[in-house]
C-alpha positions as CSV (number, residue, x, y, z in Angstrom):
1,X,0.0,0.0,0.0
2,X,2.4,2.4,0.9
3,X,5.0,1.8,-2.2
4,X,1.9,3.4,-4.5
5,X,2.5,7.0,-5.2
6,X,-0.6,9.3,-4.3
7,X,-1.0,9.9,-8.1
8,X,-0.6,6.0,-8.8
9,X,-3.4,5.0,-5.6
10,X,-6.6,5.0,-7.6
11,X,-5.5,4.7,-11.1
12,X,-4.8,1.8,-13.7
13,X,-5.3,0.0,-17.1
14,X,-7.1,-3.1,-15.6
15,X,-10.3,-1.5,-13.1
16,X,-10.0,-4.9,-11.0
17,X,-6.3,-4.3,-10.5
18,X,-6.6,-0.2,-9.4
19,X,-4.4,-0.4,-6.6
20,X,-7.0,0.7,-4.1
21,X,-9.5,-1.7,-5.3
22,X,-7.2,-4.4,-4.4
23,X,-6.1,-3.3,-1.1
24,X,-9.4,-2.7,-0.2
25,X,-10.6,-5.9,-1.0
26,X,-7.4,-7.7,0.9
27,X,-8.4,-5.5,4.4
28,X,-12.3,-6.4,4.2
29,X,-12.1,-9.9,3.1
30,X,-9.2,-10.5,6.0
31,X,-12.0,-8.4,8.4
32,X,-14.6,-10.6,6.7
33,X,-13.1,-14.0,7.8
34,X,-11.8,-13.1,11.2
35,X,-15.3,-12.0,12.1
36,X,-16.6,-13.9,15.2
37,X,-19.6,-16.3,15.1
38,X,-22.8,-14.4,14.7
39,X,-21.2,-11.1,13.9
40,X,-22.9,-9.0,11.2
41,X,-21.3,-7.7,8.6
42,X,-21.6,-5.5,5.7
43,X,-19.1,-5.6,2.2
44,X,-18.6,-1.9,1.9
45,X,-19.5,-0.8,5.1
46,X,-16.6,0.7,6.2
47,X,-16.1,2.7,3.6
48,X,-19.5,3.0,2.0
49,X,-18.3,2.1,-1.3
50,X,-18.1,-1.1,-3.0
51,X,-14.4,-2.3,-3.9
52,X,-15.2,-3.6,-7.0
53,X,-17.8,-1.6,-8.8
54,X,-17.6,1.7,-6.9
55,X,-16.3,4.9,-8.4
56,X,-12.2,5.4,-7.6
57,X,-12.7,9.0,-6.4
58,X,-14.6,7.4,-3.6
59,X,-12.5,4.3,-3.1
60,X,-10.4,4.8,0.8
61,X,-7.1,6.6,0.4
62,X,-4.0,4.9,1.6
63,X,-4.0,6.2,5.1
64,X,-7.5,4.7,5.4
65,X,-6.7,1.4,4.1
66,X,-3.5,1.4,6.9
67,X,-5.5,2.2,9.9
68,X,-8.4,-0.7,8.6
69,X,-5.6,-2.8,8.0
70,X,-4.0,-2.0,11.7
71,X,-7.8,-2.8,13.1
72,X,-8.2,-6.3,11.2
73,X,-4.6,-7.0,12.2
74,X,-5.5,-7.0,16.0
75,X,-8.3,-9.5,15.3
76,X,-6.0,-11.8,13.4
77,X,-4.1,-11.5,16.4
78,X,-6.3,-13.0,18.6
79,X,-7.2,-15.8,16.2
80,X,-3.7,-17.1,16.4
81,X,-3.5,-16.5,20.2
82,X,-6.2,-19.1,20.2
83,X,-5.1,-22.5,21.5
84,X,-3.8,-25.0,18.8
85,X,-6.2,-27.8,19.4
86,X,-8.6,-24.9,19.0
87,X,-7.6,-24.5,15.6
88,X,-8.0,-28.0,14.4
89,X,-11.8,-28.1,16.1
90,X,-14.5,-27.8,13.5
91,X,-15.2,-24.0,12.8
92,X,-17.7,-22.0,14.7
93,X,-18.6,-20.2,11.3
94,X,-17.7,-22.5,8.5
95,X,-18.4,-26.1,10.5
96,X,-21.4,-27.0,8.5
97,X,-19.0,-27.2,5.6
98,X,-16.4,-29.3,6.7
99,X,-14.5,-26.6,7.9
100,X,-11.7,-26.0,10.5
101,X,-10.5,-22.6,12.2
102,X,-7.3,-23.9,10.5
103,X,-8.8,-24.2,7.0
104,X,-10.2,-20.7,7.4
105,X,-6.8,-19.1,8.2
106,X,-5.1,-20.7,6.0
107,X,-8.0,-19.8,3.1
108,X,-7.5,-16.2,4.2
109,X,-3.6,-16.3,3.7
110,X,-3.6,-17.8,0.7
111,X,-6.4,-15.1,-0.5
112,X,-3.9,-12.6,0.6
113,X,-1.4,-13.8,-1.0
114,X,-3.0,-13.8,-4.5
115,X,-3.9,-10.2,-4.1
116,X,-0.5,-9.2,-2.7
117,X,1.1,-10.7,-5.8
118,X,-1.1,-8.9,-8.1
119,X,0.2,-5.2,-6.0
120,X,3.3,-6.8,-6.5
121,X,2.9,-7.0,-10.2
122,X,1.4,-3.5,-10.8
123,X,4.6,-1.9,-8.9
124,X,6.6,-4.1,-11.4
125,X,4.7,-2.9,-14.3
126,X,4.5,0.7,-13.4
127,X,8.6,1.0,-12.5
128,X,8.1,1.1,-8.6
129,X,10.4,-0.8,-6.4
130,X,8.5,-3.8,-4.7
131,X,9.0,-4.6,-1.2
132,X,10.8,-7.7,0.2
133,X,8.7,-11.0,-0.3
134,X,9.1,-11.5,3.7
C-alpha cells in the first residue's frame, strides 16, 4: 500500500487491479473471515463504497486502508492467540461445511497472498520498487 504513489493509488489500465481496489478488497475480506460467530457484517460498510464496482474517487485513500488494516490486524491477532487444538476443532462459522479454524486461516492467507502478488505485479509494471517477499 504504501510503495503506491498518491498519483498512482486510484489509477490503472485493468479497473480490478486499481491499486485501491485491491487493497481494499485484501483488508475487508481479512476483516470478513476473522469476524466472530454471529457477527454481522456488511461488504462496503466501512467505507461505503463497494471495492469492486464503486467509483475510484470514492475508493479509501492509503491512510485509510492502513488504519483498517491496523484494526483487522488486531483481530488476526487473537485468532492465532487461540489454543492449537482450537484451531484443528470444527469452525464456529464455516463447520457445517467441513470446515476447521485452521482451513479458514489458511483460506485467508492464501487469498492474501494472490492479491499481494497482483500489487506486486502492478509496482513491477509501473517501475516502482516492490517490497521484500518476507
Amino acid at each position: 500500500v504504501e510503495r503506491f504513489p498518491d498519483a498512482e493509488w486510484r489509477t490503472g489500465e485493468v479497473e480490478l487491479l486499481v491499486p485501491a481496489r485491491v487493497a481494499c478488497h485484501v483488508v475487508e475480506t481479512a476483516d470478513y473471515y476473522f469476524r466472530a460467530p454471529g457477527e454481522a457484517f456488511a461488504f462496503g460498510g466501512r467505507f461505503g463504497v463497494d471495492w469492486e464496482t464503486g467509483d475510484r474517487a470514492s475508493l479509501p485513500d492509503q491512510d485509510q486502508v492502513l488504519a483498517y488494516l491496523e484494526a483487522v490486524w488486531r483481530k488476526g491477532e487473537a485468532w492465532l492467540s487461540l489454543p492449537a487444538e482450537l484451531l484443528l476443532e470444527p469452525d464456529p462459522v464455516y463447520g457445517d461445511e467441513g470446515m476447521t479454524r485452521i482451513d479458514r486461516l489458511l483460506y485467508l492467507l492464501r487469498h492474501t497472498h494472490h492479491h499481494v502478488g497482483e500489487l506486486c505485479t502492478e509496482l513491477r509494471r509501473r517501475g516502482i520498487a516492490r517490497p521484500g517477499w518476507r
